[in-house]
LUMNUTOR-168736 format. One record per residue (C-alpha): x, y, z. Coordinates in steps of 0.25 Angstrom, whole numbers. Last residue first. Example, Ala and Ser with C-alpha at 12.3 -4.5 7.8 and 13.67 -1.06 7.14 Angstrom:
<nodes>
NODE, 55, -4, 29
NODE, 49, -18, 31
</nodes>
This chain:
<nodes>
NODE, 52, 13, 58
NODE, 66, 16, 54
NODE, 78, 6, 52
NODE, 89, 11, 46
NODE, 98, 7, 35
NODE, 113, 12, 34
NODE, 123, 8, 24
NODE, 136, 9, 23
NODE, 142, 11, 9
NODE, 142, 0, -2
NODE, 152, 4, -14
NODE, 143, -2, -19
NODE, 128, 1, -24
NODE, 117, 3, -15
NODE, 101, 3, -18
NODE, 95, 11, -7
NODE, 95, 4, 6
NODE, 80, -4, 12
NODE, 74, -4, 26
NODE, 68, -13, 32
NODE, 57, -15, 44
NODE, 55, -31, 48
NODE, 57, -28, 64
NODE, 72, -32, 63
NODE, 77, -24, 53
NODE, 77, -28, 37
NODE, 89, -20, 32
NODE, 89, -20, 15
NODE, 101, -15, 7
NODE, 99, -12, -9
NODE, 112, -17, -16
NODE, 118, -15, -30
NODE, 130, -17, -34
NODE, 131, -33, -28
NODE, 146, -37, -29
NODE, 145, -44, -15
NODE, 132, -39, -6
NODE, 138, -41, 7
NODE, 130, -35, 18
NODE, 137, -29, 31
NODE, 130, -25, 45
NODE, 135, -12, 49
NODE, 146, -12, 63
NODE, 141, -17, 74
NODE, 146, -30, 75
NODE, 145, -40, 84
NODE, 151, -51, 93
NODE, 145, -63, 102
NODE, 154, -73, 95
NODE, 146, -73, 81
NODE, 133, -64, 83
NODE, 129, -52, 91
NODE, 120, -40, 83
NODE, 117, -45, 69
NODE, 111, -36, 58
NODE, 110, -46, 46
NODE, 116, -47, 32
NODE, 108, -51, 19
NODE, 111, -52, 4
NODE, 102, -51, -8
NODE, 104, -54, -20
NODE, 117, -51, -31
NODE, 109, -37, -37
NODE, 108, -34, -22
NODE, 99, -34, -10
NODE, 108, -32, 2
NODE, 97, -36, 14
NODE, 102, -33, 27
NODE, 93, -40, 40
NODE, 93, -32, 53
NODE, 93, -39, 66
NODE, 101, -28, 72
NODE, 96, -16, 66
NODE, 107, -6, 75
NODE, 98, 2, 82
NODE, 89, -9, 87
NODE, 81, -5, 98
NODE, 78, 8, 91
NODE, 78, 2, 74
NODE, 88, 1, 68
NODE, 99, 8, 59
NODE, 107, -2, 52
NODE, 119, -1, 46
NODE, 124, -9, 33
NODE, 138, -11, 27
NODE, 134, -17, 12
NODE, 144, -26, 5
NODE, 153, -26, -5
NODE, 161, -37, -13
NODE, 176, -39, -19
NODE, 186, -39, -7
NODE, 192, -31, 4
NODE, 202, -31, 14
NODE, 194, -38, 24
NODE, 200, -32, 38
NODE, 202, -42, 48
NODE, 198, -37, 62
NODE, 205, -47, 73
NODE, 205, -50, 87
NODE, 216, -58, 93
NODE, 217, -71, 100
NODE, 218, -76, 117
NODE, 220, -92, 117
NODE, 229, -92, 129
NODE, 218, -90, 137
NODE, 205, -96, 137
NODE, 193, -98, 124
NODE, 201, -93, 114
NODE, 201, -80, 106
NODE, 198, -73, 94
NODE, 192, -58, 90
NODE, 187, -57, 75
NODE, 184, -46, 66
NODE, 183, -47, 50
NODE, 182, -36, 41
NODE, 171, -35, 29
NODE, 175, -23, 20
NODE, 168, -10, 17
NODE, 181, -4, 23
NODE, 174, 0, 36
NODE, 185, -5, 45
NODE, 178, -15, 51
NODE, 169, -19, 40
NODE, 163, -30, 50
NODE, 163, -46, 51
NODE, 162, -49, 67
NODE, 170, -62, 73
NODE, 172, -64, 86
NODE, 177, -79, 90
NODE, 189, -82, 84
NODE, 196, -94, 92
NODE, 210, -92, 83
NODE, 216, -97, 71
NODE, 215, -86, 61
NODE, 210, -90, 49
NODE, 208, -75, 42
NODE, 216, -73, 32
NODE, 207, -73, 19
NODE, 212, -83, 11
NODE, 213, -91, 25
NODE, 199, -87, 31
NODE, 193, -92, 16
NODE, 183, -103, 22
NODE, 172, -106, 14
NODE, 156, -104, 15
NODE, 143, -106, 5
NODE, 131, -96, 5
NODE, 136, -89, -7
NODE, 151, -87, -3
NODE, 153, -87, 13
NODE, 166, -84, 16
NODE, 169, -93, 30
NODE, 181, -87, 36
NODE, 186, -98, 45
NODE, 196, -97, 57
NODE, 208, -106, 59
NODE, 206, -116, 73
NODE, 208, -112, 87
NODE, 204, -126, 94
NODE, 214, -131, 101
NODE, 213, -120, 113
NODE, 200, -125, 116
NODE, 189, -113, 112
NODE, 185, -118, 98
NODE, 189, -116, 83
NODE, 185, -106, 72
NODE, 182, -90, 72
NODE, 173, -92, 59
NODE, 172, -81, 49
NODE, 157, -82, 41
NODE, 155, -75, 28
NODE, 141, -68, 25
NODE, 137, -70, 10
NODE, 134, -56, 0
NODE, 149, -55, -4
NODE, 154, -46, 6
NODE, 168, -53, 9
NODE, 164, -53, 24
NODE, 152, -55, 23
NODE, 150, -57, 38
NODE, 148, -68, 50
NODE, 157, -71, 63
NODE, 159, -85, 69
NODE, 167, -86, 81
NODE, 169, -102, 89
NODE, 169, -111, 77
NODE, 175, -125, 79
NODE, 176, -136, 66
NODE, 174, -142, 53
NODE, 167, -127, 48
NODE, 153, -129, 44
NODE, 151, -118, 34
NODE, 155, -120, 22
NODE, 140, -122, 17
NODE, 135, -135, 16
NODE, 142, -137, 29
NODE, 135, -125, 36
NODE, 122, -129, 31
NODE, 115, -130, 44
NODE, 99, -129, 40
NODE, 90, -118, 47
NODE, 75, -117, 48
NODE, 71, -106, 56
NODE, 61, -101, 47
NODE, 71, -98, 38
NODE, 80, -109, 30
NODE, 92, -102, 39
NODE, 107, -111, 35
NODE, 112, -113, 48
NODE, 126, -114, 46
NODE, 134, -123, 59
NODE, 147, -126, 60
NODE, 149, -141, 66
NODE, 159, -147, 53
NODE, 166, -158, 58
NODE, 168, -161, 73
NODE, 177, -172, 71
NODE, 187, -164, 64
NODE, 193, -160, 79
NODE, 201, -151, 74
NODE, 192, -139, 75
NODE, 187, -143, 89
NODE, 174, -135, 92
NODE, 165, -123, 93
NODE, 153, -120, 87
NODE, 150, -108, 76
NODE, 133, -109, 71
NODE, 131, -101, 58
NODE, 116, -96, 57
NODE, 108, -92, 44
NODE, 99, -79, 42
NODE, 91, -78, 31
NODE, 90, -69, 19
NODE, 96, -80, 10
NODE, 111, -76, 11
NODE, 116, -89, 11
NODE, 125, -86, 24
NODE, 115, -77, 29
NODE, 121, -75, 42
NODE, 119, -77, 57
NODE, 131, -79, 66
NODE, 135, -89, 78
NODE, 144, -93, 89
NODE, 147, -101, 100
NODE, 142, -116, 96
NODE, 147, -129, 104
NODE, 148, -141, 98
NODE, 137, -150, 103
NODE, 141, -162, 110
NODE, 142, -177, 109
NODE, 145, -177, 93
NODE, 138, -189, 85
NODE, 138, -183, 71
NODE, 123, -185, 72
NODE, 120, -180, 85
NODE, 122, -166, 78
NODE, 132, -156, 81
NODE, 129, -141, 79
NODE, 118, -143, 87
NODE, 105, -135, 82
NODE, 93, -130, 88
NODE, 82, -121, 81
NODE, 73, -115, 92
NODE, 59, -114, 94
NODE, 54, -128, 95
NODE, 65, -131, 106
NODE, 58, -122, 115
NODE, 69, -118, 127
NODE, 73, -105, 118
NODE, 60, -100, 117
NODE, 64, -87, 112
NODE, 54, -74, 109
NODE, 47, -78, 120
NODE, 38, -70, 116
NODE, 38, -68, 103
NODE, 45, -71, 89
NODE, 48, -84, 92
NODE, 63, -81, 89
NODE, 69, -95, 86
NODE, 81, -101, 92
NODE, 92, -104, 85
NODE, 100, -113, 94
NODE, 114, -119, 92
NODE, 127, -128, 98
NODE, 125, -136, 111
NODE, 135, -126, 118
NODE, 128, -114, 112
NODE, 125, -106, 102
NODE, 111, -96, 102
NODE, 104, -92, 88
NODE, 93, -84, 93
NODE, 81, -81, 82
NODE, 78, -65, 79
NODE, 63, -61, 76
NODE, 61, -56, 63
NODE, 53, -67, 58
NODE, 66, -71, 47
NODE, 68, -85, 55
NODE, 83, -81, 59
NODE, 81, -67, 64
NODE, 93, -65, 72
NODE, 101, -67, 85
NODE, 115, -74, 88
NODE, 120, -81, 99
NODE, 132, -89, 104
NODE, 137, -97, 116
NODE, 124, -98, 124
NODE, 115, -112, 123
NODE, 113, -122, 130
NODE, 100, -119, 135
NODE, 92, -108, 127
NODE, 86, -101, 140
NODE, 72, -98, 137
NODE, 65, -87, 130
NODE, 55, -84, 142
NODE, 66, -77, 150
NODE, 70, -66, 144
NODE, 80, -57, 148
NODE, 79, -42, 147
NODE, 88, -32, 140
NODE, 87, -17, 141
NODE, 77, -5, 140
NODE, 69, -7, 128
NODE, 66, -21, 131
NODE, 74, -29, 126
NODE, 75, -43, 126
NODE, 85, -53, 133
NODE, 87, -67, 125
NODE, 95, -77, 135
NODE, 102, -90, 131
NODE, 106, -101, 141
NODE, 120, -107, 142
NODE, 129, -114, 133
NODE, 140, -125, 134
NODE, 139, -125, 150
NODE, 155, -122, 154
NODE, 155, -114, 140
NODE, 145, -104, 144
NODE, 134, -98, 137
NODE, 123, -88, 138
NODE, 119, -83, 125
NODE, 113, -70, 125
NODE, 101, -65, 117
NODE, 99, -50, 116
NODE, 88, -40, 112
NODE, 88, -29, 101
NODE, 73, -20, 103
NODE, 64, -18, 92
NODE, 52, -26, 97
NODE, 56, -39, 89
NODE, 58, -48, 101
NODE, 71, -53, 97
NODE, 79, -39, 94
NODE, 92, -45, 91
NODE, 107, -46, 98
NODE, 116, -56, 102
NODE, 123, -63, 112
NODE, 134, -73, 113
NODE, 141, -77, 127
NODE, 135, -77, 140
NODE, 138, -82, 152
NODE, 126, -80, 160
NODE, 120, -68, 168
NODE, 107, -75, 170
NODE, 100, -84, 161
NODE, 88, -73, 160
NODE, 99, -64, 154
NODE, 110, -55, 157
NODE, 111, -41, 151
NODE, 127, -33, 154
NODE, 130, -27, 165
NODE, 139, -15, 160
NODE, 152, -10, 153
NODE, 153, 6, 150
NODE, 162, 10, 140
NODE, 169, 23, 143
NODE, 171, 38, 137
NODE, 174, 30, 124
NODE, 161, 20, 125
NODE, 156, 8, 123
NODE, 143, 3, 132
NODE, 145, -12, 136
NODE, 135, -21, 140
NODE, 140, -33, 148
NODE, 138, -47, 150
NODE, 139, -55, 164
NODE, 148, -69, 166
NODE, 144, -82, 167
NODE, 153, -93, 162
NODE, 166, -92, 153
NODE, 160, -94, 138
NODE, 151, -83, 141
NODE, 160, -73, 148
NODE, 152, -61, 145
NODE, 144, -55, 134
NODE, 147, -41, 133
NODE, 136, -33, 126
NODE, 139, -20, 119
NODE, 130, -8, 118
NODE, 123, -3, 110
NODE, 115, 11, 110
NODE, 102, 12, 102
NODE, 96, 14, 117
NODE, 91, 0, 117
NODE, 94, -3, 131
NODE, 100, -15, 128
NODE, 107, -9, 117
NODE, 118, -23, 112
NODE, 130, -23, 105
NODE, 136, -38, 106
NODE, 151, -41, 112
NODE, 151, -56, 116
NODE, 161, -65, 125
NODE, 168, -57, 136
NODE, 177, -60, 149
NODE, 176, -47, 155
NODE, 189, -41, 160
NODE, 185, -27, 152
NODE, 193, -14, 147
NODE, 183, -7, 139
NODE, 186, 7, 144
NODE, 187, 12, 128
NODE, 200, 17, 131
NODE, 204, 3, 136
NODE, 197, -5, 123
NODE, 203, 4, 113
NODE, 210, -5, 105
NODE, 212, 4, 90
NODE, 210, -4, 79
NODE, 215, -1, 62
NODE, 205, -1, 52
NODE, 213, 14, 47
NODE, 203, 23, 55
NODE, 204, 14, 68
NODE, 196, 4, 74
NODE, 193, 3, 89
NODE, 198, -8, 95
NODE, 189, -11, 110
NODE, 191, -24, 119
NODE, 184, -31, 128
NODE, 192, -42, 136
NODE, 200, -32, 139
NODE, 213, -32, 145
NODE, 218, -21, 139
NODE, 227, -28, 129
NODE, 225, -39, 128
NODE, 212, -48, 132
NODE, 207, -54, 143
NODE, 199, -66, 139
NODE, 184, -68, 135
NODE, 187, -58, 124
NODE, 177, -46, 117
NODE, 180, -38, 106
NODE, 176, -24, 101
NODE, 179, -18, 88
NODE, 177, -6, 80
NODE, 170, -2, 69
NODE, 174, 12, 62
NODE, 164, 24, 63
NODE, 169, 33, 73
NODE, 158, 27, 85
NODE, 169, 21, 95
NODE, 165, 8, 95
NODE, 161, 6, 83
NODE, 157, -9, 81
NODE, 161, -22, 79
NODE, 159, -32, 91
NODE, 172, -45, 94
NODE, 168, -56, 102
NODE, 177, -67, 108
NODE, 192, -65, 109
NODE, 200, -72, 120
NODE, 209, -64, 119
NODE, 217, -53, 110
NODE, 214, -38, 108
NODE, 224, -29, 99
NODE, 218, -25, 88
NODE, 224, -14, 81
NODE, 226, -17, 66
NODE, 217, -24, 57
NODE, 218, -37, 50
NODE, 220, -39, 35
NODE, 209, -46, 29
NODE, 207, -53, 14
NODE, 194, -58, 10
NODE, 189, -69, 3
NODE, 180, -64, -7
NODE, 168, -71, -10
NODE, 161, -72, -22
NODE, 146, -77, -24
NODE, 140, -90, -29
NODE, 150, -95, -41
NODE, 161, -98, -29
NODE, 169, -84, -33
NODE, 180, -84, -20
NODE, 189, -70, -19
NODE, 201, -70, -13
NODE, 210, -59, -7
NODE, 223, -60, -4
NODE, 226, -61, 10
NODE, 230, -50, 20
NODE, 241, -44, 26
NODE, 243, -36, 36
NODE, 240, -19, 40
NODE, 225, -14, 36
NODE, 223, -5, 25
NODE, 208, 2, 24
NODE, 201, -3, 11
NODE, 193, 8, 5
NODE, 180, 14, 9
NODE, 168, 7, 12
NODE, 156, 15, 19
NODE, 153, 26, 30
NODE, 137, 28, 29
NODE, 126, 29, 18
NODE, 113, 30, 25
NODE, 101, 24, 18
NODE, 87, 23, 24
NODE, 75, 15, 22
NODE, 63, 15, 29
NODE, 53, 6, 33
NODE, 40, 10, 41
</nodes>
């Protein structure tokens, strides 16, 4: 049975002040559709620094306001964390509370992703260890004010391994959420891949998917081929792999060449001796066809003009048919990429992309790109908008953070060794011409929180599409609603399709656009 529910929540109020200064807004009309190059200030109160990797969006604390974890492979200041809290404050502004919250760690830590092992309906957060370093365990974290618990985390048929990305998807379709890991270290430019399923009362490795060789940087889950069962995009040291959900046991054979898609980002063409190294990836709809597309992030020399333009947009025909596109489209930058986080974050209907640029030797640290996407075609405004900072950028999350019915930006930065330890960031977007649709879903038991869940927004300007990811870019997350930007559209119905097929359809809305809530029911 489908059902359709409509729950008006906490929506956009006014614009909350921020201390600094910011550009002047811009706004970019190429004939296709606007966008609005916006302007940020950056909030108050964050303090950590390090060798930053993930960043996860989400409220801690439960009184409404998104909060912000973050996660260094160094030791980080003050506290001596390398995992550290900031809870926000009523005026935008953080608060760290990474000692009263008893989350003092010397871990050296790679990914933060929310995950209900147990599926009780209760996340909690996975630690991906030391992945770049060698082997070192993961670890589930239960959040807490009276006193967060850290614990063993899951391992997989490879062992304890060093892994690095992992992400979150029901693969077997029996309404479960499962995990894939990628298993990584530098020293062996990848690893093996493990896919642990869930059985209702935890995780359990499979062994018949295969080991995905090579491979174990980056992943991302989702349902590329439009079956309903999610596809694996895994990065590693020979660049990517999207392997193909066969829909039943196995469910992966990630040995089988004829079920997975396999692509270097340098070919034997431009006669380079070695495959650039891939770290990260997102899935978006950069054409906004109804399909997802994928954007590969590799790592390299950005002045060594030699390498040229190794980005990688893979433009989804369907059917597992995918065509790199990323020069015809502005998106194959001439050189390294080692964070790539995706969003709307001007609301005009197209995700944008922000790319944390450069690579891990010292010289690499290169200005970092915001990619505004206008109608399918992208351009680098992170100047007018003032955010090139020169760092190693790694996680990137695009949330309302402040709840302003504006699209922030969040990043944390750092090196790869000592010496090169950065900041974390949460520019606050100041505002701009176009409206979107925050959206929270309501799942099903197993899967609480609809990840896997397309958004339709069906408008008088057509149809735009977002999707509930759990566990993409540099191992990070957000938890906050899932956005949809519908431009200058003034009417818009909101359509969830969750995993098992089942939808469920919002009365006609007209902006101001409140939060939305849509909940599976059987």
């Amino acid at each position: 049975m489908i059902l359709l529910l409509l729950a008006c929540t906490r929506g956009p109020g006014d614009s909350q002040d921020s201390p600094g200064e910011s550009p002047a807004d811009t706004v970019v009309d190429t004939g296709i559709v606007g966008a609005h190059v916006p302007s940020f200030v950056l909030a108050e109160g964050l303090v950590a620094t390090g060798l930053g990797r993930a960043v996860s969006v989400q409220d801690v604390d439960g009184d409404g306001d998104l909060d912000l974890l973050s996660a260094t492979s160094g030791i980080a200041q003050p506290g001596n964390s390398s995992l550290q809290l900031h809870l926000q404050n009523a005026d935008g502004s953080y608060t760290w509370a990474t000692e009263a919250w008893g989350l003092s760690y010397d871990l050296d830590l790679w990914g933060l992703v929310p995950l209900d092992p147990d599926g009780d309906g209760v996340n909690q957060l996975l630690l991906t260890g030391a992945g770049w370093g060698g082997v070192a365990p993961n670890h589930l974290l239960t959040l807490s004010p009276d006193g967060s618990v850290l614990e063993g985390g899951p391992s997989g048929a490879c062992g304890e391994g060093a892994t690095t990305g992992a992400s979150v998807a029901d693969f077997d379709q029996d309404g479960s959420l499962d995990l894939v890991m990628a298993n990584g270290s530098a020293h062996a430019y990848g690893g093996c891949t493990d896919v642990l399923f869930n059985t209702g009362a935890g995780l359990e490795a499979s062994t018949q998917v295969g080991s995905g060789e090579n491979q174990g940087f980056g992943t991302v889950s989702q349902d590329l081929s439009g079956d309903g069962y999610p596809e694996l995009v895994v990065l590693g040291g020979t660049g990517y792999t999207i392997y193909e959900n066969l829909g039943e046991a196995p469910w992966f054979a990630l040995d089988d060449p004829e079920h997975f898609v396999f692509g270097r980002v340098r070919t034997e063409a431009q006669d380079v001796e070695w495959t650039m190294a891939s770290l990260t990836t997102v899935l978006l709809d950069y054409d906004q066809d109804g399909d997802l597309d994928v954007y590969v992030c590799t790592f390299g020399d950005p002045k060594d003009e030699s390498l040229g333009d190794y980005q990688v947009l893979l433009r989804n025909d369907g059917e597992m048919a995918f065509v790199n596109v990323a020069a015809q489209v502005g998106a194959a930058i001439g050189g390294g990429c080692m964070g790539v986080g995706t969003g709307d974050i001007d609301l005009n209907g197209y995700p944008d992309l922000y790319l944390g640029t450069g690579g891990p030797e010292s010289h690499m640290a290169s200005d970092n790109l915001l990619l505004l996407n206008t109608g399918g075609h992208f351009q680098d405004y992170a100047p007018e908008a003032g955010v090139a900072w020169q760092g190693r950028t790694h996680g990137i999350e695009f949330a309302d953070m402040n709840q302003d019915g504006h699209m922030d930006l969040v990043t944390n930065s750092g090196g790869a060794m000592p010496g090169q330890e950065e900041g974390l960031r949460v520019a606050l977007n100041q505002g701009g011409p176009y409206a979107g649709v925050p959206v929270l879903l309501e799942g099903p038991p197993g899967n609480p929180d609809g990840v896997g869940a397309r958004i339709q927004a069906r408008t008088e300007k057509g149809d735009f599409y977002s999707w509930r990811i759990q566990g993409q870019g540099f191992a990070s997350s957000n938890m906050g609603p899932t956005w949809v930007g519908v431009a200058d559209a003034q009417e818009v119905t909101v359509i969830a399709r969750f995993p098992d097929g089942s939808t469920v359809e919002s009365a006609p809305l007209s902006p101001p656009f409140e939060t939305l809530t849509l909940r599976w029911t059987e």
